[in-house]
KEPA-622793 format. One record per atom (N, C-alpha, C): z, y, x. Coordinates in steps of 0.2 Angstrom, whole numbers, plus 5000, padded with zeros to 4 digits. Layout:
BEGIN
ZYX
...
REM end
This chain:
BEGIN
368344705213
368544765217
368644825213
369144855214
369544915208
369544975213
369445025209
369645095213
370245105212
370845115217
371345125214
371445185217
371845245214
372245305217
373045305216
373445305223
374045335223
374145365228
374745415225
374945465227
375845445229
376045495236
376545495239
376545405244
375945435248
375745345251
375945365260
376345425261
376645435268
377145375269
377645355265
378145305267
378345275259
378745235260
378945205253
378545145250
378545165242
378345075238
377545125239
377445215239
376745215238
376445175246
376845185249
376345165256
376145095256
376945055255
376644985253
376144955247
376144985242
375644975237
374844985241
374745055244
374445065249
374245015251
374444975258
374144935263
374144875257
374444855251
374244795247
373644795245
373444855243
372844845236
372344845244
372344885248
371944865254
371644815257
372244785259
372344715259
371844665254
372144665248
371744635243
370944665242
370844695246
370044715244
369844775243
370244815240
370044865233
370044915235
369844975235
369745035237
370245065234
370545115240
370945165239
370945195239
371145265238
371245335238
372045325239
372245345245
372845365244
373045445246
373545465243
373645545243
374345555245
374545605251
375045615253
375045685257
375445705260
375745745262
375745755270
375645695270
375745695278
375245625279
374945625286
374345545285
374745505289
374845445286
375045405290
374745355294
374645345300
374145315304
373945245304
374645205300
374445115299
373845145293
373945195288
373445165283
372545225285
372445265290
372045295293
371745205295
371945155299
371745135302
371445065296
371345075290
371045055285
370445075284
369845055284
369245065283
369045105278
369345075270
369245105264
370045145263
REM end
């Protein structure tokens, strides 16, 4: 398991990268502008 940080994760390839590393396990820090409520409803 990785700490990953990305930024601009409201929509796009950061949002999907987002729900991936998620997915896959890893803890993420995502940083954006606006919250988007698919990735609020991730745990980590």
């Amino acid at each position: 398991m990785k700490n990953i940080i990305i930024t601009g994760t409201s929509r796009g390839i950061g949002y999907e990268l987002a729900l991936e590393f998620a997915a896959a396990g890893h803890n993420v820090l995502a940083l954006s502008r606006k919250q988007p409520q698919a990735l609020l409803e991730n745990e980590n």
